[in-house]
C-alpha positions, 0 to 999 in steps of 0.5 A: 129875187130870194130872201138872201139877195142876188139875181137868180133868175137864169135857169136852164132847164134841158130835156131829152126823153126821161132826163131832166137837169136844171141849172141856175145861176147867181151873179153877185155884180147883178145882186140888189144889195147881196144880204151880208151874212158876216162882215166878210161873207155874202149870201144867197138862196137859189130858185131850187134845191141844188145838189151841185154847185161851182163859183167861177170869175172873170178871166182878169181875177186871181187864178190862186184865189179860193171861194169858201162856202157853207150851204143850207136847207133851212138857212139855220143849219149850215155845212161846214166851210169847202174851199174850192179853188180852180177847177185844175183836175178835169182841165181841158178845152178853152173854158167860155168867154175866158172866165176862170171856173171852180172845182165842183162841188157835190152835196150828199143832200140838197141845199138851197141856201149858199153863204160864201167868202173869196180868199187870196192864196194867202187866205185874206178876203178878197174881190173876185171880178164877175164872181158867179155861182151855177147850181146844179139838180141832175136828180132828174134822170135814171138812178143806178137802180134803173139801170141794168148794172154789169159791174166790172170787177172781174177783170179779164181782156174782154172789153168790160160791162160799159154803161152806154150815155143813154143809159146814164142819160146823156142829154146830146142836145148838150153837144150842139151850139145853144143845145139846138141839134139844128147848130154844130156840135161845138166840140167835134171828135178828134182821134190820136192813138192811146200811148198813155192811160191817165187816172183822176178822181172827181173829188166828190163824195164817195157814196152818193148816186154816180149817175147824179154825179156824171149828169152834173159833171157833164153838164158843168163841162158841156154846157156851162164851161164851154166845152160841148161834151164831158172831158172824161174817156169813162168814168167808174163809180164806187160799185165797180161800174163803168161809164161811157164819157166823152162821144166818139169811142176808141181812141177819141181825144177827151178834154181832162189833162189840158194837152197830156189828153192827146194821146192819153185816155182819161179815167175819173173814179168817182170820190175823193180819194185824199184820205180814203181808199177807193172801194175794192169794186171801184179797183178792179174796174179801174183795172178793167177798163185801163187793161181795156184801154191799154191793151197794146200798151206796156203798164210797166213802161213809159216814154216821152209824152208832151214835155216830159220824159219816161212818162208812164204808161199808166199814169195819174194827174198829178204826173202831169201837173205835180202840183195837183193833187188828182187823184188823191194820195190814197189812190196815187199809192194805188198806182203800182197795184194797178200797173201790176194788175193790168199786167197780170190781166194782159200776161193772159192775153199775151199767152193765149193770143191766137196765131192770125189765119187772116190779115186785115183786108183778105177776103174771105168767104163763108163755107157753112150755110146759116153761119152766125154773124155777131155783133162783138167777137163771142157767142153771148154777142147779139146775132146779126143774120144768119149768113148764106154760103158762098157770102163775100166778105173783107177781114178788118180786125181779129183774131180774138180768141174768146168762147174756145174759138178764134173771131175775125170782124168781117164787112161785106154787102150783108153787113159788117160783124164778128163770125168764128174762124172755122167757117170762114176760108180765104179767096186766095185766087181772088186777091191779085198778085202783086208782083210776076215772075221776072219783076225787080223788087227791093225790101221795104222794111227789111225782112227775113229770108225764108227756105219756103213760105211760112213763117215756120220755114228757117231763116236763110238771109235777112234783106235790108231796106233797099236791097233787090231781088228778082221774082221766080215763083208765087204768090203762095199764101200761109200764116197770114201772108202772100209769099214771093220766091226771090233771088237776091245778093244774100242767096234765094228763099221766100219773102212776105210780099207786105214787105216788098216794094215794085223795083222803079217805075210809078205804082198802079191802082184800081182808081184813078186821078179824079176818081169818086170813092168811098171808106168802106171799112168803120175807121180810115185813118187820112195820113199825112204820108203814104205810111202806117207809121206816118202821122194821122190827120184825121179818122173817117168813118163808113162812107165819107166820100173822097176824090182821089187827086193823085198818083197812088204809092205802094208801101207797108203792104198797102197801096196808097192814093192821096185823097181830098175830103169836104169835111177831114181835108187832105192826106194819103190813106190806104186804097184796100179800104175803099170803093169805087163811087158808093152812097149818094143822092140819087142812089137806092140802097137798103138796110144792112144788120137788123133794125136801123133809126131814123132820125130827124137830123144827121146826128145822134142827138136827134128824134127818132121818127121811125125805125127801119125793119132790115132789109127796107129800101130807101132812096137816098135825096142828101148827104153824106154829113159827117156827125158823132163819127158816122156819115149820115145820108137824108132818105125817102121810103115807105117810113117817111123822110130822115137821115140814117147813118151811112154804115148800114146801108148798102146799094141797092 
């Protein structure tokens, strides 16, 4: 017990490798005679000295009321009072045991002595029922002089220089029940589609150490709120640097803006912002990473969002909830700046988007022995392997123009990366034909009539949804397409067949009712009907196993099957991405794409016990597990007994 009275006992202490954070706690209901240190106000001095604190109260207290403080080294010199009131800026999932939690507070130095008082709205003294205080040292740990720092201040419509959370120094035990890896994760990803981008500020000092202040803000989410994770999407220091938030990358819901964070990414610029401006390095990579993020998106738009209409693409706090402050007026005013930037960096893109030779789902092969496969889309990217001639693979993303060359991101049995244009060559013959002469077909989506096929062949008729027609020649492939000559009521020309569906009849499909599949792509959307526009029940990573349940459907170009899963549940998702059986117990399979861990425990957060050189055979005795968005697999093999992530095997 310390000199200013209360119980301080309750400290947590996490580590995981080099990264240390400590956290106490002071609960006044359990203080022996808390040392009054005026009329009004109480005190007491923590276990050590903290450089993060927040007062928080049972859920049955007043959610206006303030908790002033005042903090010391020495218990002579104090601070000037801080008034902190519910922490509203970074709301996001339920908060633990219902309690009501404060904003936190960063110090510029450490303090060891607190002296508070609670205020009504009114700013009378008043009672706060189980009022605590948890105190932070996330000193422990890399600083921004450890790391390697890329900042991002030149916008381009690259991804940006990002700072991983191993390298600020994300403790994963954080994420699982009693921060034991063997519990679950407590807050398991979700995905919704990026509509908006909503910018906070972190209302803390400007200029101290960033990797501090996400050590603290992570712990104060994760671990003390409840939540499991940090609420942000990324985070960006005054340097220009931006970091890695919540787990689980593109498209994952964070916890930041209560439900405006469904459908939104949310980006904290570390500082405060009420009264000074955010630095010119901090802008341009809020710039970058909101262009990042919003790439597909208009900055300059809006729409219906949750309760609001003509919501903005580019958003702030404060446009979610007016009467918060986040992100500060200095930063709020900088709003149209940077719609307008993010304009500018996405014209680029708009102007220099490269016409696509490949769509998702063709295959391709390799022409050039010794081709280069890479891990991201651009020569400074890691090199894989070095690919054979004649080599297999499916297209499921790109173009993207970069290095004077067009990227496709490719998948196959040698692995899953990024190779130039130039080299790859379509399989036309090896993709079957959809449709024969003499078949009825009708228009799906409505669609252009073509002179030949092309997109350059002119126009000659436009079919409506419905409309039928008779095939007589195809398919021939150009610009991305298979394309069907038909005879329709509007005269006869070419059509793209993603836009032409069999005329009656059941569609048919490479598996059957029954049926043991596998995702063979990185991220399969389990729809809730068989449509790319239907709504998305859940994203399944490489590997995670189904069984089909029913008849498959054709439409948008795709041929859907209805699946069941152990872990996402049911919906539709599209059968180009998956494969017939794959991974599972019994199974031999090696490594794919270079070095892999092994770890002992399905999970990201787990040791690692050995890394697997490529190419290493394995048998598989467990899995799959779904874990930090991967299918992770239990194997046996020359390097001993663990779980590996399913991506990056492939059947021996």
């Amino acid at each position: 017990m310390a000199a200013l009275g209360g119980t301080t006992g309750r400290i947590a202490r996490a580590q995981d490798g080099q990264v240390e954070t400590l956290a106490g706690k002071w609960i006044e209901e359990e203080s022996v005679g808390a040392f009054t240190i005026a009329s009004d106000r109480l005190g007491f001095r923590a276990d050590f000295p903290f450089f993060a604190i927040a007062p928080h109260w049972g859920g049955d207290g007043d959610p206006s009321a303030l908790v002033e403080m005042q903090f010391s080294s020495d218990g002579e010199s104090w601070t000037d009072p801080v008034a902190v009131g519910v922490a509203s800026d970074d709301a996001g999932q339920s908060d633990r045991d219902g309690r009501i939690f404060g904003r936190l507070v960063m110090l510029e130095s450490g303090a060891s002595r607190v002296q508070y008082r609670a205020l009504d709205a009114d700013g009378a003294p008043t009672d706060l029922p189980s009022l605590a205080f948890t105190y932070i040292d996330a000193t422990g740990g890399p600083s921004i002089d450890d790391i390697f720092r890329a900042a991002a201040v030149e916008p381009t419509v690259e991804r940006p220089p990002i700072i991983s959370r191993a390298d600020w120094g994300a403790n994963e035990r954080y994420q699982h029940e009693d921060q034991k890896r063997s519990k679950p994760i407590v807050w398991p990803p979700e995905y919704q589609t990026v509509e908006h981008v909503v910018i906070h500020h972190s209302a803390t000092p400007n200029f101290q150490d960033p990797l501090t202040t996400v050590r603290s803000i992570y712990y104060y989410h994760a671990v003390e709120r409840g939540w499991g994770d940090i609420g942000y999407n990324y985070l960006v220091d005054w340097q220009g640097n931006v970091y890695e938030g919540r787990v689980g990358g593109d498209n994952v819901v964070g916890g930041h803006a209560y439900q405006y964070a469904h459908g939104s990414s949310g980006i904290c610029t570390i500082g405060n912002f009420m009264d000074d401006e955010p630095t010119d390095e901090a802008l341009a990579a809020l710039i970058w990473i909101t262009a990042w993020v919003g790439r597909d998106l208009d900055p300059w738009g809006s729409a219906d969002f949750h309760e609001q209409s003509d919501f903005p693409t580019i958003a702030s706090h404060r446009d979610c909830f007016p009467k918060d402050l986040c992100p500060g007026d200095m930063l709020y005013a900088d709003l149209d700046y940077i719609r307008g930037a993010v304009a500018e960096v996405l014209s680029y893109q708009s102007d220099t988007e490269p016409n696509s030779t490949f769509g998702d789902g063709d295959e391709v092969r390799i022409i050039y022995d010794g081709t280069n496969l890479r891990s991201g889309p651009g020569l400074d990217f890691t090199i894989l392997r070095e690919l054979p001639w004649d080599s297999r693979f499916l297209v499921n993303d790109g173009p993207v123009n970069s290095d004077d060359y067009n990227w496709y991101k490719v998948t196959g049995d040698l692995g899953l990366g990024w190779c130039v244009e130039p080299n790859l060559e379509l399989l036309a013959d090896s993709v079957p034909a959809r449709f024969s002469v003499g078949d009825s077909v009708v228009a799906s989506n409505g669609v252009r009539l073509r002179a030949f096929a092309g997109l350059s062949g002119s126009v000659i008729g436009r079919l409506a949804n419905g409309d039928e027609g008779t095939v007589l020649d195809g398919p021939d492939y150009a610009d991305g397409y298979f394309w069907y000559r038909i005879e329709t009521n509007v005269g006869t020309g070419w059509s793209a067949s993603d836009f032409l569906e069999a005329n009656g009849g059941p569609s048919t499909g490479d598996f059957q009712i029954g049926d043991a599949v596998t995702v063979a792509t990185d991220l399969l959307r389990l729809r809730t009907s068989p449509s790319t526009s239907a709504g998305t029940n859940a994203t399944m990573p490489f590997g995670t196993q189904l069984q089909i349940n029913g008849s498959p459907e054709r439409a948008d170009g795709y041929t859907w099957y209805p699946v069941n899963t152990s872990s996402y549940g049911s919906g539709w998702c599209a059968g180009e991405y998956l494969t017939a059986g794959g991974l599972g117990p019994g199974n031999d399979a090696r490594v794919i794409d270079g070095e892999l861990n092994l770890r002992s425990g399905p999970g990201l957060g787990e040791d690692v016990v050995a890394v697997m050189a490529d190419g290493t055979l394995v048998s598989i005795t467990g899995g799959p597990t779904n874990a930090d968005g991967y299918a992770w697999f239990e194997v046996a093999g020359d390097y001993g007994n663990g779980w590996c992530v399913g991506r990056f095997l492939t059947i021996a």
